[in-house]
DSSP file (Angstrom, degrees, kcal/mol; ACC not computed):
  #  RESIDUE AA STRUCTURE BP1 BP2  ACC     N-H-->O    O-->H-N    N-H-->O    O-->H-N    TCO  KAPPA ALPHA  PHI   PSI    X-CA   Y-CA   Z-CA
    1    1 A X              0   0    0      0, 0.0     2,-0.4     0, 0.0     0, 0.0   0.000 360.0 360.0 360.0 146.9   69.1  -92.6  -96.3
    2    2 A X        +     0   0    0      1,-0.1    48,-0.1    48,-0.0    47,-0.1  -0.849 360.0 172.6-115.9 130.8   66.3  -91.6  -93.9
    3    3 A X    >>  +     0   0    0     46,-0.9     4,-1.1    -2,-0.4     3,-0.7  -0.059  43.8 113.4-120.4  46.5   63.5  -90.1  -95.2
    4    4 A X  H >> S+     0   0    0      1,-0.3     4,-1.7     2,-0.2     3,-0.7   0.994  78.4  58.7 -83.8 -60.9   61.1  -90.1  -91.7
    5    5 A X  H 34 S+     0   0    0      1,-0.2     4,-0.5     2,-0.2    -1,-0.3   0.718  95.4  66.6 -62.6  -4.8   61.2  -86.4  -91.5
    6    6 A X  H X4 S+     0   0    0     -3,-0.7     3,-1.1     1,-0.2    -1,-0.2   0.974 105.5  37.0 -18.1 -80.9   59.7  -86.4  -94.8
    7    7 A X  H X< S+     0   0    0     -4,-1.1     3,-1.2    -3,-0.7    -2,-0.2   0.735 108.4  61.7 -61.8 -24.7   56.4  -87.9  -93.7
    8    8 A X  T 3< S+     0   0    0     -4,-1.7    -1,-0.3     1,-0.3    -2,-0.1   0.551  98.8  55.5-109.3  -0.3   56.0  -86.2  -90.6
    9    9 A X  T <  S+     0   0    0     -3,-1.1     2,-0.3    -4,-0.5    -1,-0.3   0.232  97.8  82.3-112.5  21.8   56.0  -82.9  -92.1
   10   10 A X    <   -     0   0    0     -3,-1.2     2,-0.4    -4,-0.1    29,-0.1  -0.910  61.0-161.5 -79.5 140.5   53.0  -84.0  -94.3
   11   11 A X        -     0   0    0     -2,-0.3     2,-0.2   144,-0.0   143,-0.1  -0.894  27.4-106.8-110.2 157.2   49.9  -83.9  -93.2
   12   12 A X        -     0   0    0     -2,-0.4   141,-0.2    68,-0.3    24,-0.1  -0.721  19.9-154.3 -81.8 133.2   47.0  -86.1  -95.1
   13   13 A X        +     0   0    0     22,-0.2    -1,-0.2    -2,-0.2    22,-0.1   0.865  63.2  92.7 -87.3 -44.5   44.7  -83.9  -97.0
   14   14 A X  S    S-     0   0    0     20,-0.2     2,-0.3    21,-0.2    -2,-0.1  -0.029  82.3-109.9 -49.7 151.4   41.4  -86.3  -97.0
   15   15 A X        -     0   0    0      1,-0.1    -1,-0.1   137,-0.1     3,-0.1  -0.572  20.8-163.0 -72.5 114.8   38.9  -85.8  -94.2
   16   16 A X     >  -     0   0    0      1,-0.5     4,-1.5    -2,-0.3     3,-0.3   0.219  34.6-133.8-111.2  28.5   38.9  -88.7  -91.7
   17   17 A X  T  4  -     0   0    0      1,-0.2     2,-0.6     2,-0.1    -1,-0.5  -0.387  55.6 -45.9  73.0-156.3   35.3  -87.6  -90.3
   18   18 A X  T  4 S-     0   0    0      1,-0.1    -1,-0.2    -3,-0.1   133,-0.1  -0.636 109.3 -38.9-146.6 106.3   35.4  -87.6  -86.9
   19   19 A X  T  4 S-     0   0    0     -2,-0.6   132,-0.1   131,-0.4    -2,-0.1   0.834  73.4-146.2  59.5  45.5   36.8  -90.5  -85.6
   20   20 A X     <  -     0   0    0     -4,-1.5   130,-2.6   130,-0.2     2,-0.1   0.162  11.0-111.1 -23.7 141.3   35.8  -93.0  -87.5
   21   21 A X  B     -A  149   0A   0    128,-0.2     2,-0.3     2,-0.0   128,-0.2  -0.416  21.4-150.2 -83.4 160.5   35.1  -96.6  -86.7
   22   22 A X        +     0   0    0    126,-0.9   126,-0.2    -2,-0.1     3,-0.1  -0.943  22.7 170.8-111.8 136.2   37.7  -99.5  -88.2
   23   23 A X        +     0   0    0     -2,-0.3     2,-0.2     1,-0.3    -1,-0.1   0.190  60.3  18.7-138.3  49.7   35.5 -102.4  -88.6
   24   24 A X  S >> S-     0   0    0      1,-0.0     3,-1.5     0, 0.0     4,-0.6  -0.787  74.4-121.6-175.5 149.3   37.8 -104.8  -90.5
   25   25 A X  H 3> S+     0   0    0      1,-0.3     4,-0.6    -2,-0.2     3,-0.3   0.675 113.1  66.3 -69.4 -15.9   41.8 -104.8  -90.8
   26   26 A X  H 3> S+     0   0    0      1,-0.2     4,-0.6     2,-0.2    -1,-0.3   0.390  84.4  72.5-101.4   7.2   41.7 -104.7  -94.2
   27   27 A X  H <4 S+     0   0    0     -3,-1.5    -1,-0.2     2,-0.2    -2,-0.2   0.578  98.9  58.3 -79.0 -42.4   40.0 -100.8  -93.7
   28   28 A X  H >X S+     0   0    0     -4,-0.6     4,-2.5    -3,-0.3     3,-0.6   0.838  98.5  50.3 -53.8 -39.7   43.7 -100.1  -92.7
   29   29 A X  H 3< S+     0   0    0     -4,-0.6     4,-0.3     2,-0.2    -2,-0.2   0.876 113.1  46.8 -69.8 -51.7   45.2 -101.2  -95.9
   30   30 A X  T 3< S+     0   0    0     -4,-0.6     4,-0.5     2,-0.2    -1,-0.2   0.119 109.4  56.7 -91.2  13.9   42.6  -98.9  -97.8
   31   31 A X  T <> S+     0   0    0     -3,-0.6     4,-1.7     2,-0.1     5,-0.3   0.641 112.0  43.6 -90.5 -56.3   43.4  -95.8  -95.2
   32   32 A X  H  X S+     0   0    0     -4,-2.5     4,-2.1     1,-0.3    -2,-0.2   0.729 113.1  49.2 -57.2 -11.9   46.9  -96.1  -96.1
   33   33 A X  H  > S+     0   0    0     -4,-0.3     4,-1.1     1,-0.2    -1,-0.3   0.995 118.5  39.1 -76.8 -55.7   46.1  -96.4  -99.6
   34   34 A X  H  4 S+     0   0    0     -4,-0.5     4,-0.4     2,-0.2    -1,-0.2   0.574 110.6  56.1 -34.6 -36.3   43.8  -93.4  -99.4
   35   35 A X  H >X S+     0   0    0     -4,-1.7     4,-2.7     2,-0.2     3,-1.1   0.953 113.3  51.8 -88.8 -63.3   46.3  -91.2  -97.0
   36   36 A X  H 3<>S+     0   0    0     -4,-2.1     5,-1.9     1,-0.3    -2,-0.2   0.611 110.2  42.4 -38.9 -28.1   49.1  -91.9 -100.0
   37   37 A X  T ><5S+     0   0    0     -4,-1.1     3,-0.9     3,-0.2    -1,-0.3   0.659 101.6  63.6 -96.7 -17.4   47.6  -91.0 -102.3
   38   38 A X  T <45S+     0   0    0     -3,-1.1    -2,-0.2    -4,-0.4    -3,-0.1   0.745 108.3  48.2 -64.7 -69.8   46.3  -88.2 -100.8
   39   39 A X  T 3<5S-     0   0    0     -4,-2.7    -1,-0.1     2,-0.1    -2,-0.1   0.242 120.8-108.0 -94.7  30.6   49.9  -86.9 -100.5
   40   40 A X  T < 5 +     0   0    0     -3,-0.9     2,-0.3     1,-0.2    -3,-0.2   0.799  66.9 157.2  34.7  52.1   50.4  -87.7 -103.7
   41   41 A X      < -     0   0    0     -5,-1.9    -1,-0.2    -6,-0.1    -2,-0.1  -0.938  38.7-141.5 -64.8  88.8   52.6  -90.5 -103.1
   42   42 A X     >  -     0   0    0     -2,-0.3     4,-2.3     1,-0.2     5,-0.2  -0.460  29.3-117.4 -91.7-178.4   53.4  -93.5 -105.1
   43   43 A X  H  > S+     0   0    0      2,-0.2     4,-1.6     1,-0.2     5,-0.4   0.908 116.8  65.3 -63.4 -45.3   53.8  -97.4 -103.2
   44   44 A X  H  > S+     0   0    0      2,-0.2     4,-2.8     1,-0.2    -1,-0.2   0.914 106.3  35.1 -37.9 -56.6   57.6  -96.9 -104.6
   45   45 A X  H  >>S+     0   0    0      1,-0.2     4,-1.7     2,-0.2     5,-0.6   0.972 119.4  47.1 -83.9 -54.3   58.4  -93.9 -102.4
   46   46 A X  H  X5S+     0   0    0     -4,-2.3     4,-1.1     1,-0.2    -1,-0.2   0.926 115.5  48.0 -42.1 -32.1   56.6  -94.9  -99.6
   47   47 A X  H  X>S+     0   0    0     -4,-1.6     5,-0.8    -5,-0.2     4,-0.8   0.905 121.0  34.6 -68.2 -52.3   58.2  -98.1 -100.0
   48   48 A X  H ><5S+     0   0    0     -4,-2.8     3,-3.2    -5,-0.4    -3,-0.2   0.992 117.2  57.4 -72.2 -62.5   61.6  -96.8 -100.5
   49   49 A X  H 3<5S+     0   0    0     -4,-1.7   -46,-0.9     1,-0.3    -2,-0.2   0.788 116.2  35.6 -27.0 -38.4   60.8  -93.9  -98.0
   50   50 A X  H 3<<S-     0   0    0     -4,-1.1    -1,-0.3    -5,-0.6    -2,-0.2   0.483 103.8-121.7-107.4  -5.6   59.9  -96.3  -95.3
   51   51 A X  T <<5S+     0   0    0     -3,-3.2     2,-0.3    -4,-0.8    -3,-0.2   0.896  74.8 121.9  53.7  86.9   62.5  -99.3  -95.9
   52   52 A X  S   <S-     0   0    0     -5,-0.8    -1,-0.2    23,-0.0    -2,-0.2  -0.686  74.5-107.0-155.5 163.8   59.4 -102.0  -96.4
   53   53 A X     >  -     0   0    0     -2,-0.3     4,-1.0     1,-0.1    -5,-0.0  -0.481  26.2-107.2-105.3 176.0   59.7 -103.5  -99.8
   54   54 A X  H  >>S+     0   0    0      2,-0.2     4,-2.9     1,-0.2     5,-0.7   0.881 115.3  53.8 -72.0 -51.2   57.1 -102.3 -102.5
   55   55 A X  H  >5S+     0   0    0      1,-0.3     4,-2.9     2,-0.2    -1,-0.2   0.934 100.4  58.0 -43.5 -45.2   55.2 -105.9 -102.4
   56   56 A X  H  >5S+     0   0    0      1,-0.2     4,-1.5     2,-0.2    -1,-0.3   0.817 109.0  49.0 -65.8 -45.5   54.8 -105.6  -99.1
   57   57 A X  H  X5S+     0   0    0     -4,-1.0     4,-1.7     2,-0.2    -1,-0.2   0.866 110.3  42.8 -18.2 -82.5   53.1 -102.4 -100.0
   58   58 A X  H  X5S+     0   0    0     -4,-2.9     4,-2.3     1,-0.2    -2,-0.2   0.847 112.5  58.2 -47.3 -48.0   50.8 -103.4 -102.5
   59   59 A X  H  <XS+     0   0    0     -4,-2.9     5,-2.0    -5,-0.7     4,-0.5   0.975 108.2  41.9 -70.7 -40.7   49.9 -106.6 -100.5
   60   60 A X  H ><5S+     0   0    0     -4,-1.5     3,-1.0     2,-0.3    -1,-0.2   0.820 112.5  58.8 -89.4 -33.4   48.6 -104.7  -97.0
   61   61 A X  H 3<5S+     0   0    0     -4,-1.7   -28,-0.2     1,-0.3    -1,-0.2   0.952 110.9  48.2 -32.0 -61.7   46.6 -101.7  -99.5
   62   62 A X  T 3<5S-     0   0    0     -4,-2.3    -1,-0.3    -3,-0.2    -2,-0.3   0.497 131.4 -89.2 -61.7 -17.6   44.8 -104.7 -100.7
   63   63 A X  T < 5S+     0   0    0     -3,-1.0     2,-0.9    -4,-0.5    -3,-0.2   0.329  73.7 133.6 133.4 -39.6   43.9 -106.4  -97.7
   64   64 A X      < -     0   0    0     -5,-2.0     2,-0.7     1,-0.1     3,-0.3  -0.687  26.5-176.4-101.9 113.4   46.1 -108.5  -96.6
   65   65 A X        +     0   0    0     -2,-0.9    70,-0.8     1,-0.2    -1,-0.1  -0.457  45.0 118.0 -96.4  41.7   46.7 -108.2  -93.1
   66   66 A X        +     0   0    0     -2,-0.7    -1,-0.2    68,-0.1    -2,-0.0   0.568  47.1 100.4 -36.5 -46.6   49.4 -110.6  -92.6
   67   67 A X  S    S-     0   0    0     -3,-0.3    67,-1.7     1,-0.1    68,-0.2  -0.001  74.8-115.2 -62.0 136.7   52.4 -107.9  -91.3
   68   68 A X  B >>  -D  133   0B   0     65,-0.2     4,-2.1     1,-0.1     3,-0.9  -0.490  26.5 -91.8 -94.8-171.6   52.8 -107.9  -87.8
   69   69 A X  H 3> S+     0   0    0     63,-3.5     4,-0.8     1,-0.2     5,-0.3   0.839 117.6  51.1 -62.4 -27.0   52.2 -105.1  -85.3
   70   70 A X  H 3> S+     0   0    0     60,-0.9     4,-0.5    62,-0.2    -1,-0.2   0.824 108.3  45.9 -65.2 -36.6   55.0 -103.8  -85.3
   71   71 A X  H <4 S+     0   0    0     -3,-0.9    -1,-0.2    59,-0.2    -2,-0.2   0.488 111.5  48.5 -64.7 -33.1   55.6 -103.3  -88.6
   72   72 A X  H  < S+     0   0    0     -4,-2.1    -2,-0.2     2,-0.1    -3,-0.1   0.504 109.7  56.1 -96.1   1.8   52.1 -101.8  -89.7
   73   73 A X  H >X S+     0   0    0     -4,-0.8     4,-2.1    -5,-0.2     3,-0.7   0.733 109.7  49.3 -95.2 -22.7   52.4  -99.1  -86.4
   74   74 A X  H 3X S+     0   0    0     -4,-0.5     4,-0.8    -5,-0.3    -3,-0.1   0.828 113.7  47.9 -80.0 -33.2   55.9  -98.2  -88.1
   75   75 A X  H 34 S+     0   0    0      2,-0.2     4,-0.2    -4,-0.2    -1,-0.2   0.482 110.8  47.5 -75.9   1.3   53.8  -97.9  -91.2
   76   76 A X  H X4>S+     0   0    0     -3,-0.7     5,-2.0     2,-0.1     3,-0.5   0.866 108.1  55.1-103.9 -54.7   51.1  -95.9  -89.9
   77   77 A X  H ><5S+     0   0    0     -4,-2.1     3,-0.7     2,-0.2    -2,-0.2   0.640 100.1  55.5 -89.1  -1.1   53.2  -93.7  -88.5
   78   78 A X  T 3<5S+     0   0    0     -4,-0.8    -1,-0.2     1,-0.2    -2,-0.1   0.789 110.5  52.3 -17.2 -65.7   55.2  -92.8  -91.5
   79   79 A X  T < 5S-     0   0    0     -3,-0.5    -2,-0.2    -4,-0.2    -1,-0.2   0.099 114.2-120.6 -76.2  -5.7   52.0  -92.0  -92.9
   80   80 A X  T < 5 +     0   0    0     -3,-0.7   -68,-0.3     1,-0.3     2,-0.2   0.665  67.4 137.8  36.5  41.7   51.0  -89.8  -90.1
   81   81 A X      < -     0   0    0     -5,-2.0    -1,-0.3    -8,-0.1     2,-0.2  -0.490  31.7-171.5 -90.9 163.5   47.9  -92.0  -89.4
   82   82 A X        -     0   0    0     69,-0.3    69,-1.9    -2,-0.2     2,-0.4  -0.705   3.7-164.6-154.7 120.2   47.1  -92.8  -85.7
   83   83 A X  E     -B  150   0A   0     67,-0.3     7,-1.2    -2,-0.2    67,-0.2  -0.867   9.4-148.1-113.9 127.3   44.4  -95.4  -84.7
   84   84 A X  E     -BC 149  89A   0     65,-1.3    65,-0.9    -2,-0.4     5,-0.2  -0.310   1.9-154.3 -84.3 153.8   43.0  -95.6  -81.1
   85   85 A X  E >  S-BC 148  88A   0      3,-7.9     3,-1.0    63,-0.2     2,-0.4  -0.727  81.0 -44.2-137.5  97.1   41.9  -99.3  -79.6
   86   86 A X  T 3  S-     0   0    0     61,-1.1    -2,-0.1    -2,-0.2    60,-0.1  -0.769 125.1 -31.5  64.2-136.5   39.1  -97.9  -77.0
   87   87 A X  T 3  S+     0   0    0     -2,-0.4     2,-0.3    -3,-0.1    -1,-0.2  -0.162 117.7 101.1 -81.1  35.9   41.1  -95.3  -75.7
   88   88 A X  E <  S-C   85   0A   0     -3,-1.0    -3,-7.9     1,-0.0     2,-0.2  -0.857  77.1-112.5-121.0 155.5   44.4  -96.5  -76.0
   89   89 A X  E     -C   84   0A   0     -2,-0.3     3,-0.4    -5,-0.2    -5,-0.2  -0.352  37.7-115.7 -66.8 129.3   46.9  -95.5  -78.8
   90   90 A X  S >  S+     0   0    0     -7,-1.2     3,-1.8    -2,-0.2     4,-0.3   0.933 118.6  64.5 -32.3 -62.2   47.5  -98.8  -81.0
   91   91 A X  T 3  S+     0   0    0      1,-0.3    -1,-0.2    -8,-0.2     3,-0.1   0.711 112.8  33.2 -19.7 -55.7   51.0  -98.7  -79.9
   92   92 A X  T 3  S+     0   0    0     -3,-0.4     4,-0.3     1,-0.1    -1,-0.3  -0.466  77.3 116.7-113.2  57.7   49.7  -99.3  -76.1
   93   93 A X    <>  +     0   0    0     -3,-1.8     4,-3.1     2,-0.1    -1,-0.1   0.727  55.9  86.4 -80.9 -28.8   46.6 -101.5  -76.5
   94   94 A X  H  > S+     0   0    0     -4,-0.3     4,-1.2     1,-0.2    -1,-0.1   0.790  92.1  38.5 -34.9 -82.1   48.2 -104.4  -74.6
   95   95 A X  H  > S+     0   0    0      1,-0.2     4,-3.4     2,-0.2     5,-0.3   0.862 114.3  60.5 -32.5 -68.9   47.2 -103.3  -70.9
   96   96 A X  H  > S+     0   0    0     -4,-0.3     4,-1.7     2,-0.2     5,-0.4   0.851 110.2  40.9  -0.6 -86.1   43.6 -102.2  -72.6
   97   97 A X  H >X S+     0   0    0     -4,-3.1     4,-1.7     1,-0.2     3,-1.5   0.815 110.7  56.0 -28.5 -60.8   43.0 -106.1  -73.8
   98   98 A X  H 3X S+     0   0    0     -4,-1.2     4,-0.5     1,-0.3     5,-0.3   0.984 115.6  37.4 -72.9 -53.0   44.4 -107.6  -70.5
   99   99 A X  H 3< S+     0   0    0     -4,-3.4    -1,-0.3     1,-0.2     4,-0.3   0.774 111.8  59.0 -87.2  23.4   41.7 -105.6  -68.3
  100  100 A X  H X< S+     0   0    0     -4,-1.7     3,-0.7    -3,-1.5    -1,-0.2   0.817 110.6  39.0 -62.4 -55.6   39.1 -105.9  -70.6
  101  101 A X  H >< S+     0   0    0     -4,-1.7     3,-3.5    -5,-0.4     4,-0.4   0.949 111.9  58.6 -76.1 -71.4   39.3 -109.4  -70.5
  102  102 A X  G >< S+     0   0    0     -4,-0.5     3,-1.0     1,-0.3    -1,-0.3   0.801 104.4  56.3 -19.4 -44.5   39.8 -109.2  -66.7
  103  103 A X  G <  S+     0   0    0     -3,-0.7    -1,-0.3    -5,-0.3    -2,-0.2   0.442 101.6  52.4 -77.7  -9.8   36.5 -107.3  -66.5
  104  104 A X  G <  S-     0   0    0     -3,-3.5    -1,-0.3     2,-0.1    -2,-0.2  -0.163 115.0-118.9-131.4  34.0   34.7 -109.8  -68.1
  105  105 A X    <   +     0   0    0     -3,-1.0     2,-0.3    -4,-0.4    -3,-0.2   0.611  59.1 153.7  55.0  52.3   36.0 -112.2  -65.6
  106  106 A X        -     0   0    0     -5,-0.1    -1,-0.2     1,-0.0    -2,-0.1  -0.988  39.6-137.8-121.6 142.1   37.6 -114.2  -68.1
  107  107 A X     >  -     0   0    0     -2,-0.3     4,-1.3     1,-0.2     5,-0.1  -0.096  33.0-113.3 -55.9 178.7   40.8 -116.7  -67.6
  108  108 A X  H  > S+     0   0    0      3,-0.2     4,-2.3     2,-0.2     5,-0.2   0.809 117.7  61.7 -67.0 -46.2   43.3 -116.5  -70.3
  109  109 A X  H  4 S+     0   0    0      1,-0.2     4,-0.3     2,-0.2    -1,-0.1   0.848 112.4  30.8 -57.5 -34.8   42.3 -120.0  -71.0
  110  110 A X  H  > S+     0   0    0      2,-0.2     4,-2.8     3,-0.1    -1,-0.2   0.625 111.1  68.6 -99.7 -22.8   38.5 -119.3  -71.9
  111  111 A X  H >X S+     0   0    0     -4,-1.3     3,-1.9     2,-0.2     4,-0.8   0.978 107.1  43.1 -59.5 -69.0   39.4 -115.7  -73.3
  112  112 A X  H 3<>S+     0   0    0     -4,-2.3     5,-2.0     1,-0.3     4,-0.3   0.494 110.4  49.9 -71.8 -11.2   41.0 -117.5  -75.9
  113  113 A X  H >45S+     0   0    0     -4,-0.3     3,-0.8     3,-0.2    -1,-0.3   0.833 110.1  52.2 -52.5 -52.9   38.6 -119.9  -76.3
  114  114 A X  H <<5S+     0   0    0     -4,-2.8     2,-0.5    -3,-1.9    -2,-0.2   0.874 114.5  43.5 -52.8 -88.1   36.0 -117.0  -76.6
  115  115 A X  T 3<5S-     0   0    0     -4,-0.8    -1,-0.3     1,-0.2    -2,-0.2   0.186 110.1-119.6 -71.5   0.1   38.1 -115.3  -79.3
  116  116 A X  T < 5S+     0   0    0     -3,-0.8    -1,-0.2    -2,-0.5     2,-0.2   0.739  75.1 109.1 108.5  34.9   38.9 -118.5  -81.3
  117  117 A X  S   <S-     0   0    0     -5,-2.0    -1,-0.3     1,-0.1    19,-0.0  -0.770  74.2 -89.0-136.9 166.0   42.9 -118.2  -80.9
  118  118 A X        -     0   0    0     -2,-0.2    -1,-0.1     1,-0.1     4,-0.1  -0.163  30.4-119.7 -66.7-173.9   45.4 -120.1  -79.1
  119  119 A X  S  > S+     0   0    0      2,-0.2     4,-1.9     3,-0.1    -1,-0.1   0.168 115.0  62.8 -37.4 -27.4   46.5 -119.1  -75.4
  120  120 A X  H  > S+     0   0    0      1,-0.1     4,-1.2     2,-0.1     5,-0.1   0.981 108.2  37.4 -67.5 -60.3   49.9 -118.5  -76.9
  121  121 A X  H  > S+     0   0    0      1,-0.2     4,-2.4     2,-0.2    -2,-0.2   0.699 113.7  57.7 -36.2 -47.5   48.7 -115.8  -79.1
  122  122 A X  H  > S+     0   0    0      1,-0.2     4,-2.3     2,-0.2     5,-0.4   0.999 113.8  39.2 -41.3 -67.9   46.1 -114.4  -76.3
  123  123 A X  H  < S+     0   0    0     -4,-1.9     4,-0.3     2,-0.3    -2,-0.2   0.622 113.7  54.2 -76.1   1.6   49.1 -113.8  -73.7
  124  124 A X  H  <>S+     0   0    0     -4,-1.2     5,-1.9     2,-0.2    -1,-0.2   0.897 110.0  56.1 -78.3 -57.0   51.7 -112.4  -76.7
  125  125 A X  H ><5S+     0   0    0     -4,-2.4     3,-0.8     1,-0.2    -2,-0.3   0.747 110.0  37.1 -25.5 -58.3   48.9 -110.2  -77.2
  126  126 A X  T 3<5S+     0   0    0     -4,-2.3    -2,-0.2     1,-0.2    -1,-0.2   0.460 110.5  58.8 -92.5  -6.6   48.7 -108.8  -73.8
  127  127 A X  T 3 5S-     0   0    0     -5,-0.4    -1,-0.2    -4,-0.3    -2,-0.2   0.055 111.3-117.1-104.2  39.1   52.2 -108.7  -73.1
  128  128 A X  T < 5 +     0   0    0     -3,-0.8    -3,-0.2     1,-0.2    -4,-0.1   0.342  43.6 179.9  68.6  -8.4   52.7 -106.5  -76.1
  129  129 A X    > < -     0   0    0     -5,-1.9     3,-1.3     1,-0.2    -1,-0.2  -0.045  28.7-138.5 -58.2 138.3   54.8 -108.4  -78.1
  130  130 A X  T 3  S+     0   0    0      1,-0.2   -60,-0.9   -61,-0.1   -59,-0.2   0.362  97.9  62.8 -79.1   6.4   55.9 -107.0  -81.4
  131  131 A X  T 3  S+     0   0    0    -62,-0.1    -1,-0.2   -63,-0.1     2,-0.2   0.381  74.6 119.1 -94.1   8.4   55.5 -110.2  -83.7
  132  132 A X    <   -     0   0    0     -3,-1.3   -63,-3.5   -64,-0.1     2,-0.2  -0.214  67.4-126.3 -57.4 120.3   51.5 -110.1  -82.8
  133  133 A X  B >>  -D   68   0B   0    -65,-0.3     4,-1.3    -2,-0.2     3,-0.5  -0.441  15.4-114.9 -65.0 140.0   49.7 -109.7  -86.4
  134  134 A X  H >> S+     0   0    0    -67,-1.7     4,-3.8     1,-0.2     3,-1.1   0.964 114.4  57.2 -46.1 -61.8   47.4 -107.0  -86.9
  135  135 A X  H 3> S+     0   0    0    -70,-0.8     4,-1.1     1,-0.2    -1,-0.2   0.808 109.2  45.6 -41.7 -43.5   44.5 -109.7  -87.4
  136  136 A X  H <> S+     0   0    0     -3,-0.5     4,-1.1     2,-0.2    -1,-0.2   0.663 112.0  50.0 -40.5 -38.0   45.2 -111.1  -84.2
  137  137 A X  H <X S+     0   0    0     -4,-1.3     4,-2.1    -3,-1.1     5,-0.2   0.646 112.9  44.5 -73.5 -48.3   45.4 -107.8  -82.6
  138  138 A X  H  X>S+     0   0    0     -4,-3.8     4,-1.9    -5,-0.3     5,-0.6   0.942 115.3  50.6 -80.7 -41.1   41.8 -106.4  -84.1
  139  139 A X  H  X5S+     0   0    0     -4,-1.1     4,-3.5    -5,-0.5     5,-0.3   0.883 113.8  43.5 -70.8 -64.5   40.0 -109.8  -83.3
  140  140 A X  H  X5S+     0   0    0     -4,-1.1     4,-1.8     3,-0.2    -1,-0.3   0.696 118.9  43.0   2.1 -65.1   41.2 -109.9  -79.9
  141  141 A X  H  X>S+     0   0    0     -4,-2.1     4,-0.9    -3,-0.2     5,-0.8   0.941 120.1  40.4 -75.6 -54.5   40.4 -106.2  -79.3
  142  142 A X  H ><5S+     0   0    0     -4,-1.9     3,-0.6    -5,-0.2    -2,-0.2   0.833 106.2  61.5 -12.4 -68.6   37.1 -106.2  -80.9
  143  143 A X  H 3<<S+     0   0    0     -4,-3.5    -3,-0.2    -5,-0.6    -2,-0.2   0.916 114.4  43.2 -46.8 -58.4   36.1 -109.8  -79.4
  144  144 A X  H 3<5S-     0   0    0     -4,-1.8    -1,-0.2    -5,-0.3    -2,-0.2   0.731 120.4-116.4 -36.2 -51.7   36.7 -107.4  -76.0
  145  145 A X  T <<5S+     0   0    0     -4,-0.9     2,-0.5    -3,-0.6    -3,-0.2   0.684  73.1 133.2  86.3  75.9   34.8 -104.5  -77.4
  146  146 A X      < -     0   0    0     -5,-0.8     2,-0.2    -8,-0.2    -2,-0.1  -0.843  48.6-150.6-146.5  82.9   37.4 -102.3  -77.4
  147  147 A X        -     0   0    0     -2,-0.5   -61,-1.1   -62,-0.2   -63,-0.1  -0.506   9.3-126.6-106.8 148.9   37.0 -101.0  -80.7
  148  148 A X  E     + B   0  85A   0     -2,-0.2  -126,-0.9   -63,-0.2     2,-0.3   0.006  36.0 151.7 -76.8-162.8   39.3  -99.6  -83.3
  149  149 A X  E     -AB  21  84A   0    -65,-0.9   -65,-1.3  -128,-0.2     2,-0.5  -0.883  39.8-104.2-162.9 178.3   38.7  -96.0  -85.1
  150  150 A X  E     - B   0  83A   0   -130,-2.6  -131,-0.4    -2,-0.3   -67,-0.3  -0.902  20.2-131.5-112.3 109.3   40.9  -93.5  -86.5
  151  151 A X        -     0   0    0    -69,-1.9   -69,-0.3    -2,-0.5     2,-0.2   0.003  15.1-135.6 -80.5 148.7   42.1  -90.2  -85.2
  152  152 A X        +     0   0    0      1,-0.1    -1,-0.1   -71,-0.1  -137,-0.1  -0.714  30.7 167.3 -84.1 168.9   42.0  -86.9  -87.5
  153  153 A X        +     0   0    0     -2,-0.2     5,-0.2  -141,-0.2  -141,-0.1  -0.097  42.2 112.5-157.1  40.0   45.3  -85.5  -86.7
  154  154 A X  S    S+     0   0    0   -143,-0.1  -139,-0.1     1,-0.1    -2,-0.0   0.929  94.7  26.6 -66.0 -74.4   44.6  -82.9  -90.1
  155  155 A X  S    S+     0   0    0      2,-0.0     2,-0.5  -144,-0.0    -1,-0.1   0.349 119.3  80.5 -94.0  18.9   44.4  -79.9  -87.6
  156  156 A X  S    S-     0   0    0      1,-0.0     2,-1.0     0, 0.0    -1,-0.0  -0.845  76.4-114.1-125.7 144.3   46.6  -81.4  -84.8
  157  157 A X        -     0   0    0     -2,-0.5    -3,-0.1     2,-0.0    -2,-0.0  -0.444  34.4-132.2 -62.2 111.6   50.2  -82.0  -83.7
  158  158 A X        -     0   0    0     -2,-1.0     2,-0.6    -5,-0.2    -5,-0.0  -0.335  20.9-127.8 -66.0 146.1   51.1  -85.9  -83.6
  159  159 A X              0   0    0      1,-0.1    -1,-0.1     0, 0.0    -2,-0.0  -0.908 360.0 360.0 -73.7  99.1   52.8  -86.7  -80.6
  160  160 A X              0   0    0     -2,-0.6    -1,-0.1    -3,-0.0    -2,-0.0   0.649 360.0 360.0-128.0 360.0   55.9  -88.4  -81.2
């Protein structure tokens, strides 16, 4: 059973300021916790709601950024969070990175030097791929300065 239109006709009652900076992945873990709870929510029903198992839950609240992107934008948007990278939607940070890096007139080879990751990881990263990890993703985008924050979307309609 699909419960998506569930979530997308909640909105999160906390206050996310206005537009807060992310300045660690594990700030993600503790919006969702916050945003759930928020909609009086336990990690069961989200869990069930959202087909990700309950561990999986518990572990990414805490901290642990492990999950890949694809899997925490599916959780985000559940949740009727949305996180900017610069001015790109998370979803489409990919282009973002590559002329970031581009701008700063670096090869692929020395970006990923710079940013302490392989070259596989760099160009998986900029071609969008959906097994990239969130940790990968922020250190990358960061390293760029392309930094993340969080949109209120309290008084707006999500775009979906």
């Amino acid at each position: 059973m699909h419960y998506h239109h569930i979530f997308r006709q909640m909105q999160p009652t906390h206050a996310t300021g206005s537009n807060p900076r992310i300045v660690s992945p594990a700030e993600i873990g503790a919006l969702v916790r916050r945003t759930r709870k928020a909609l009086g929510l336990t990690q069961a029903q989200v869990a069930g709601y959202s087909g990700f198992s309950e561990r999986f839950l518990v572990e990414f609240e805490n901290g642990r950024t492990t999950g890949s992107m694809s899997r925490i934008h599916a959780l985000l948007l559940q949740l009727n969070i949305q996180i900017l990278v610069g001015d790109q939607p998370l979803r489409q940070v990919a282009p973002a990175i590559r002329q970031a890096r581009k701008a700063l007139k670096f090869t692929q080879v020395d970006c990923a030097g710079f940013l302490g990751m392989g070259l596989s990881t760099l160009k998986a990263i900029e071609k969008g791929h959906e097994g990239v990890s969130l940790l990968n993703l922020f250190r990358a985008s960061e390293g760029l300065g392309l930094h993340w924050r969080v949109v209120d979307t309290k008084n707006r309609q999500q775009d979906r």
